[in-house]
TIMAR-928284 format. One record per residue (C-alpha): residue number from 1; x, y, z. Coordinates in nm, 3 decimals. Each point is the difference from the previous one (the first is absolute). Example, Ala and Ser with C-alpha at 12.3 -4.5 7.8 and 13.67 -1.06 7.14 Angstrom:
% residues 2
REC    k       c1       c2       c3
REC    1    1.230   -0.450    0.780
REC    2    0.137    0.344   -0.066
***
This chain:
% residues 169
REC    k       c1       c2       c3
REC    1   -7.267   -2.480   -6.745
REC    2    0.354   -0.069    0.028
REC    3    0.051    0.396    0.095
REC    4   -0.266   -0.004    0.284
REC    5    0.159   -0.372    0.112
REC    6    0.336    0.203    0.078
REC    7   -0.194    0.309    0.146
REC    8   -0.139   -0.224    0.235
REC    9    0.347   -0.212    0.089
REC   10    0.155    0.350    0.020
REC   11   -0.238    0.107    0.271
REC   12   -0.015   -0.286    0.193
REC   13    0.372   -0.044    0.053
REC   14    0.004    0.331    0.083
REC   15   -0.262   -0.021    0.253
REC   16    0.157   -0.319    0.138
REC   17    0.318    0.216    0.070
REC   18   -0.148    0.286    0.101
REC   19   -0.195   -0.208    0.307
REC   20    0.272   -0.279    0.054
REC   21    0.198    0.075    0.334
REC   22    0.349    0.157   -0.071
REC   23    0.162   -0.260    0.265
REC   24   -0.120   -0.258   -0.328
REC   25    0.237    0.233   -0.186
REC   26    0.287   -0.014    0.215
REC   27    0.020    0.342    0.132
REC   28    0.274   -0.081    0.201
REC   29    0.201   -0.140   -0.245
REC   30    0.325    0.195   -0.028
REC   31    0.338   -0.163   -0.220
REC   32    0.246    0.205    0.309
REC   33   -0.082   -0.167    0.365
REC   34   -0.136    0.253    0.244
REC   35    0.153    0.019    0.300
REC   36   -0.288    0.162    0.261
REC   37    0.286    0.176    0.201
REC   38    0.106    0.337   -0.003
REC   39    0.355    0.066   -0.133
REC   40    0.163    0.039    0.349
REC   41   -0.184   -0.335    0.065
REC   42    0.184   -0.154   -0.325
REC   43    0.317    0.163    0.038
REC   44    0.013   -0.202    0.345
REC   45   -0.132   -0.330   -0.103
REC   46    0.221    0.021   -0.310
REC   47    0.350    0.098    0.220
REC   48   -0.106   -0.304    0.255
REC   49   -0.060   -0.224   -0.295
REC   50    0.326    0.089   -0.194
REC   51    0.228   -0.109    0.340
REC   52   -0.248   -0.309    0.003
REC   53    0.077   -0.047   -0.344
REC   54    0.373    0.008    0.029
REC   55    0.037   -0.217    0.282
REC   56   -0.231   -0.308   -0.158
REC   57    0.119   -0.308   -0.113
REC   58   -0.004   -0.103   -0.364
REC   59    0.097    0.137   -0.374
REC   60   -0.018    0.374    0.047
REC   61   -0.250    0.048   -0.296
REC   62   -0.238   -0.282    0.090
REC   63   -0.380    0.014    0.147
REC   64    0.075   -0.255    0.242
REC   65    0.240    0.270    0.175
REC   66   -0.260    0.292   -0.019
REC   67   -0.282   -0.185    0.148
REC   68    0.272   -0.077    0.270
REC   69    0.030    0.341    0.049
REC   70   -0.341    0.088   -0.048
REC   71   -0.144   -0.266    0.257
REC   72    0.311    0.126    0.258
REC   73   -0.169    0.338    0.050
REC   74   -0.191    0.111    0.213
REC   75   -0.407    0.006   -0.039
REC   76   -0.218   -0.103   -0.323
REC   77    0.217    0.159   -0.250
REC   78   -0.098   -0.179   -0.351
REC   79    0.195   -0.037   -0.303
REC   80   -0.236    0.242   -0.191
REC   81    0.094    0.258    0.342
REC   82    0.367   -0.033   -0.041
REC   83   -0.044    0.069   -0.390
REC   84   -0.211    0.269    0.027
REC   85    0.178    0.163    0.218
REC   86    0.322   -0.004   -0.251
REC   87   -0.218    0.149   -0.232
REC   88   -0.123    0.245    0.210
REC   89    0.325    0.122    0.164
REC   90    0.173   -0.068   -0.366
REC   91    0.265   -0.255    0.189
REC   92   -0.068   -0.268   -0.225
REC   93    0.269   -0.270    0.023
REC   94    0.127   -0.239   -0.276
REC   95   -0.131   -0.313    0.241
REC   96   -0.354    0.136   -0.030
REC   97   -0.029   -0.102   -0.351
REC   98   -0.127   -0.371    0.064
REC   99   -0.242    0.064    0.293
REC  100   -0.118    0.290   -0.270
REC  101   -0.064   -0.226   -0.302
REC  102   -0.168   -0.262    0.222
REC  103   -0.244    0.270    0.094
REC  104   -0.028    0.169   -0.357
REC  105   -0.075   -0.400   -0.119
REC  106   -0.274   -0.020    0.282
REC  107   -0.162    0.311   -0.048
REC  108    0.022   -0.010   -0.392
REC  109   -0.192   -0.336    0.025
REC  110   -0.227    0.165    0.196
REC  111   -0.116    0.248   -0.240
REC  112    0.010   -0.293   -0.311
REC  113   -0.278   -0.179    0.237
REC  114   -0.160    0.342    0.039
REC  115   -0.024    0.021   -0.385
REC  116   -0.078   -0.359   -0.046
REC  117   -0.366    0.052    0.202
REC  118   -0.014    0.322   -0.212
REC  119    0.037   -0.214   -0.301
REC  120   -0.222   -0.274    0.110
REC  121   -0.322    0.244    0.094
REC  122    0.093    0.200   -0.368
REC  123   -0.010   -0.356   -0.123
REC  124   -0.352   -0.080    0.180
REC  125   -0.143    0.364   -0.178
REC  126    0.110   -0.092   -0.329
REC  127   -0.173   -0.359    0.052
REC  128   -0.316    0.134    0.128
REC  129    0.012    0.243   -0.268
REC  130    0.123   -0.221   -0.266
REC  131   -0.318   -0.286    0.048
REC  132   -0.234    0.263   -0.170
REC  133    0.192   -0.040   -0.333
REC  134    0.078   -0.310    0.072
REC  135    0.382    0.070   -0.049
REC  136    0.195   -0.123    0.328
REC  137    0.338   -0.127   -0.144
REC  138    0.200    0.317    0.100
REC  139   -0.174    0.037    0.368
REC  140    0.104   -0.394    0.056
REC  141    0.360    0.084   -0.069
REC  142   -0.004    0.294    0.208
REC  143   -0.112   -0.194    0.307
REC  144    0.206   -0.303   -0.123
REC  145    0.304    0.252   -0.015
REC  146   -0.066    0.154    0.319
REC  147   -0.069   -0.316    0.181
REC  148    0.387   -0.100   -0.091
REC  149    0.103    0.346    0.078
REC  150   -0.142   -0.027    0.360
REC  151    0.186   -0.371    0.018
REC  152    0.299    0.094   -0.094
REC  153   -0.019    0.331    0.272
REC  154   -0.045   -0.212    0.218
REC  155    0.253   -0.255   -0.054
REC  156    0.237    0.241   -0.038
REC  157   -0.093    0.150    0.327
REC  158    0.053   -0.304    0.169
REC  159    0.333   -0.101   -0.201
REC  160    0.127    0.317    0.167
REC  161   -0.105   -0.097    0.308
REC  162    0.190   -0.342    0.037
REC  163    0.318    0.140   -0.168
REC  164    0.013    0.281    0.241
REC  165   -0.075   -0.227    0.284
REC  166    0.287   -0.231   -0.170
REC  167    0.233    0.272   -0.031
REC  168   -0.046    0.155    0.340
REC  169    0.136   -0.306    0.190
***
């Protein structure tokens, strides 16, 4: 019985997988920014952005003086555009490093409250499974646990987002 119960979890999570939607699985999810230009493209917007950068105001290492920098150039050029296009060209400066651990914090909660809703329908499985032995103690705590998980991805998210808006004044 207890053989067939896991059969039958096994299958259905792998069914749910196999027909979820990859955009539920973050397909675009990447820890390096992409930049969507070409590397003559970023080799520009990265030479008009350095003279930006050196003639803003403010500490030299501080995000208040990129998104100066960033917000004097010309056109919709994002902070994830000006980072990925230091990765792509390989001119990656030593003032990147906040911008880039404000984006690896936003996209790394991402993917917790990705794996949080993972949790929580593995959770449901177990539960649905778990009311035929009557045995439902370890598929409460699993959607207890990823219940808090998906809380605290979310607060973290948004922690992020007021110190960056904080910091970039």
């Amino acid at each position: 019985m207890i053989k067939l119960k896991k059969n039958i979890a096994s299958a259905m999570i792998l069914i749910s997988i196999l027909c979820l939607n990859t955009s539920v699985f973050a397909q675009d999810f990447s820890l390096l920014p992409k930049a969507g230009k070409n590397n003559n493209e970023c080799t520009k917007i990265l030479k008009d952005f350095d003279i930006k950068y050196q003639s803003a105001s403010g500490g030299y290492n501080t995000y208040a003086r990129f998104d100066a920098a960033r917000t004097a150039l010309d056109g919709d050029i994002t902070e994830a555009n000006i980072l990925g296009c230091g990765v792509v060209t390989g001119r990656i400066r030593l003032y990147f490093w906040k911008p880039y651990v404000a984006f690896l914090i936003q996209n790394l909660s991402v993917l917790a409250g990705v794996l949080s809703m993972l949790f929580i329908t593995l959770g449901g499985y177990q539960y649905f499974l778990a009311m035929v032995s009557g045995e439902d103690s370890n598929a409460k705590n699993t959607v207890k646990n990823a219940i808090l998980g998906l809380v605290i991805s979310f607060s973290s998210w948004m922690i992020v987002e007021i110190v960056q808006s904080f910091v970039s004044r």
